[in-house]
LOLODREN-29521 format. One record per residue: x, y, z of N, C-alpha, C in turn; residue in three letters. Coordinates in pm, whole numbers, plus 32768, in hexadecimal, padded with zeros to 4 digits. Example, Ala and Ser with C-alpha at 12.3 -4.5 7.8 and 13.67 -1.06 7.14 Angstrom:
// residues 2
85277DC7830C84CE7E3E830C85287EB6830Cala85057F1F82C485577F9682CA850A80038313ser
This chain:
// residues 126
2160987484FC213798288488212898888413unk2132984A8395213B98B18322209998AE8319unk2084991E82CB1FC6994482771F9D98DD824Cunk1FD6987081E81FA6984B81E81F509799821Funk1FB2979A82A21FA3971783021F269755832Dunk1F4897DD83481EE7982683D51E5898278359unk1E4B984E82DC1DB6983E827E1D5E97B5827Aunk1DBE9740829C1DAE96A782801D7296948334unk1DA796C883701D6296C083EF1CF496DE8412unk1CAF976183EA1C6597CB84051C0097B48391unk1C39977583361BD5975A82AF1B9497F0826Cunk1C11985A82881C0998A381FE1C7998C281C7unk1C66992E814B1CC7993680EE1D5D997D814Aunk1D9B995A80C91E0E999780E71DF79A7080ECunk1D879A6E80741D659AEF80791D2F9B5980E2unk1CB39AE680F91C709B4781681CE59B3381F4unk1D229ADE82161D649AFA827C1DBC9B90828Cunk1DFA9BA482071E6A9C0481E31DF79CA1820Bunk1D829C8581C51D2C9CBC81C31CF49D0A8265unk1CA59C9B82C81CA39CB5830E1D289D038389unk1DBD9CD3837F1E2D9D1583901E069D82837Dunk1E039DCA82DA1E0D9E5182D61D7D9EAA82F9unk1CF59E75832E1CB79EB6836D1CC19EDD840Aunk1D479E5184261D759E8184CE1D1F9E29850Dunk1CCE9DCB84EE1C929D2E85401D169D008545unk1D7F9CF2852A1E049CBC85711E819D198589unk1E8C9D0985FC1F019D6A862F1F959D258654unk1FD19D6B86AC20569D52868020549CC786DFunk1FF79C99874F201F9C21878A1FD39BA28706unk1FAB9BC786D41F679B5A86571FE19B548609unk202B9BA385CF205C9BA0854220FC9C008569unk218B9BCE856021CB9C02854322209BEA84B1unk22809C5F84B822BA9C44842023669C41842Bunk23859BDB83CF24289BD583E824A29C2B83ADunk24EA9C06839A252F9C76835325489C6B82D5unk24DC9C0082A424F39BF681F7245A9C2681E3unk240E9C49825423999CA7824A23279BFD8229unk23449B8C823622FB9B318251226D9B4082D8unk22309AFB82BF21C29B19833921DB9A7C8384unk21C59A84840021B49A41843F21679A3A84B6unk20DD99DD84BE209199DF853020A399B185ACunk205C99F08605205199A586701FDB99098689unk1FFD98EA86F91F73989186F81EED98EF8720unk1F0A9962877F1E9F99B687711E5499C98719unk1E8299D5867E1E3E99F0860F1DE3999E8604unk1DD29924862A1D7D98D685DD1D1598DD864Funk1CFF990386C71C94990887081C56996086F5unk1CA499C886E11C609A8686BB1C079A548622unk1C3F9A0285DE1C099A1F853F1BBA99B5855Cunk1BB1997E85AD1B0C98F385BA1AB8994285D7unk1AFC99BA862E1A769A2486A11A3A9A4C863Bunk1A8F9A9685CC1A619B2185761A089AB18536unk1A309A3784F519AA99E58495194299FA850Funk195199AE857818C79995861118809A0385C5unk18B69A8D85D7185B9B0F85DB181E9B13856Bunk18829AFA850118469B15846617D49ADB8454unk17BD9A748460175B99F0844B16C89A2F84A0unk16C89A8E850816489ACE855C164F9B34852Eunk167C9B5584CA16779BFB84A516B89C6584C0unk17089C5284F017979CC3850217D89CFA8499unk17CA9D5A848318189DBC8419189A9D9A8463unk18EC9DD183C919989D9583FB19E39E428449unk19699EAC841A196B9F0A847B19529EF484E4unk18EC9EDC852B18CB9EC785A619589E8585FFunk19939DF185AE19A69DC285F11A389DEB85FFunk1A7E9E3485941B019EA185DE1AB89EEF8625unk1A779F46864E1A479F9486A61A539F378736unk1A149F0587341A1E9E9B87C91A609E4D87E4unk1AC99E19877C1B459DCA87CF1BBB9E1C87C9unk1BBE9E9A87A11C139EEA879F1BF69F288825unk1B759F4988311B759F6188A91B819F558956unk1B5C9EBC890A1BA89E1389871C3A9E178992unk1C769E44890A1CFE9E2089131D469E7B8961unk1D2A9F0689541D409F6089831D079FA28A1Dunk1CBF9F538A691C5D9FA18AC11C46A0008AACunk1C0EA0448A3F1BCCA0AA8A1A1B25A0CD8A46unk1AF6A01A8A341A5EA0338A0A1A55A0218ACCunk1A07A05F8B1719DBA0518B88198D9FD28BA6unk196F9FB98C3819139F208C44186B9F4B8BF7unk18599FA18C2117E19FCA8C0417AD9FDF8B65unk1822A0008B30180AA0038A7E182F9F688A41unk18859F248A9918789E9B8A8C17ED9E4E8A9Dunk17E09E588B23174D9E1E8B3B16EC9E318AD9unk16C39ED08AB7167D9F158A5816839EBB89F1unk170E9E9D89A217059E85890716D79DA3894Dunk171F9D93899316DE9CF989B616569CF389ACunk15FE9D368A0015889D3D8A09152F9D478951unk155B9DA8892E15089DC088BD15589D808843unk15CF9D13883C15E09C9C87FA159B9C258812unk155D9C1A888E150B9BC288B9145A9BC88895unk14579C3F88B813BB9C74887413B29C7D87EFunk14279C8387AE14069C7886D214219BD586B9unk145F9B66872814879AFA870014129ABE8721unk13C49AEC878113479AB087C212B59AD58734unk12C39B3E871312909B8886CA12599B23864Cunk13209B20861F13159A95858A12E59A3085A8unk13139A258632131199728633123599528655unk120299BF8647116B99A28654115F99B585B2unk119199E38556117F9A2784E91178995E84A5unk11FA991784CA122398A584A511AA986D849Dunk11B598498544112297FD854110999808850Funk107A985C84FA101A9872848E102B98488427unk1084985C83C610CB985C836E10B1978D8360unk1110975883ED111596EB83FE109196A283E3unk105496E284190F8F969684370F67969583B4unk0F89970083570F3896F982F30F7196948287unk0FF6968182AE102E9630825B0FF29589827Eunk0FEA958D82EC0FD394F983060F2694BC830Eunk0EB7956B82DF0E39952082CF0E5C94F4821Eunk0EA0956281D40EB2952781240EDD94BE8146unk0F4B945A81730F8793ED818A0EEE938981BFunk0EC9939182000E3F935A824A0E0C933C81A9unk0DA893AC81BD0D769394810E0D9B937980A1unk0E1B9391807F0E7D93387FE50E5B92CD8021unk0EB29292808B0E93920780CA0E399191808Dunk0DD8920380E80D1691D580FC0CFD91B08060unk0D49922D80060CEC920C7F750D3E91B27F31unk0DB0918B7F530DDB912D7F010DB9908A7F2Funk0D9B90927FC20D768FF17FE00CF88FFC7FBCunk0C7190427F840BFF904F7F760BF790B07EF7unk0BFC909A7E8E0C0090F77E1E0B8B91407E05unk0AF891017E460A9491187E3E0A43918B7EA9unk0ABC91AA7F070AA691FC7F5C0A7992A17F52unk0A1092EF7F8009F893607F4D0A6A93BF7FA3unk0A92942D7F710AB394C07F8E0A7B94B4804Eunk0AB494D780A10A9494F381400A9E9588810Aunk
C-alpha cells in the first residue's frame, strides 16, 4: 500500500510515518521501495505503527522504543532484558495509572460539589 493509505489507516501523518522510517521503527519487512524509488508498505506496517502509538500513549520515548523492537527484530535483546524492560513498563504504567485515579477522584468530588451547588445555590463550601 502507498504512505499514504497506510497514514489513513494508522491515523497519522504522512510525515511522521516517513519520519518514524528514518529513525528505523520500520524496516525493510514494513516498507520496501520500487524502482521509481516509490515506497510501498507492507500490512506489517500498520500493526508495528499501532504498537509504536500503544507505547507512545504510556510513555515510551520513540528511543526506547527503537532500542527494543530493534532488538525483538533482531534477537539481540536476551529473554531476561526482555522480561526486565516488560516488568518495569508495567511498574511506570501501574505507577500512572494510580497517579489517574487520584487525579480521577478529585475530579469527580468538584463534579459532586458544582453539582450539589447548582441544584442548591444556597449550599455552603464542604
Amino acid at each position: 500500500m502507498k504512505i499514504q493509505e497506510l497514514a489513513d489507516r494508522v491515523g497519522l501523518s504522512v510525515h511522521t510515518i516517513r519520519y518514524y522510517e528514518k529513525e528505523g521503527l520500520l524496516d525493510e519487512r514494513h516498507v520496501e521501495r520500487d524502482n521509481n524509488n516509490y515506497r510501498h508498505y507492507a500490512d506489517e506496517a500498520i500493526e508495528r505503527l499501532k504498537l509504536v502509538k500503544r507505547f507512545q500513549t504510556v510513555g515510551c520515548s520513540l528511543t526506547e522504543l527503537k532500542e527494543i523492537l530493534q532488538g525483538l527484530d533482531t534477537n539481540t535483546t536476551t529473554t531476561q532484558q526482555g522480561i526486565d524492560w516488560v516488568l518495569s513498563k508495567i511498574k511506570e504504567i501501574e505507577r500512572k495509572k494510580e497517579e489517574y485515579d487520584q487525579v480521577l477522584a478529585t475530579l469527580n468530588r468538584m463534579l459532586e460539589y458544582k453539582v450539589a451547588l447548582q441544584d442548591d445555590p444556597g449550599k455552603k463550601h464542604r
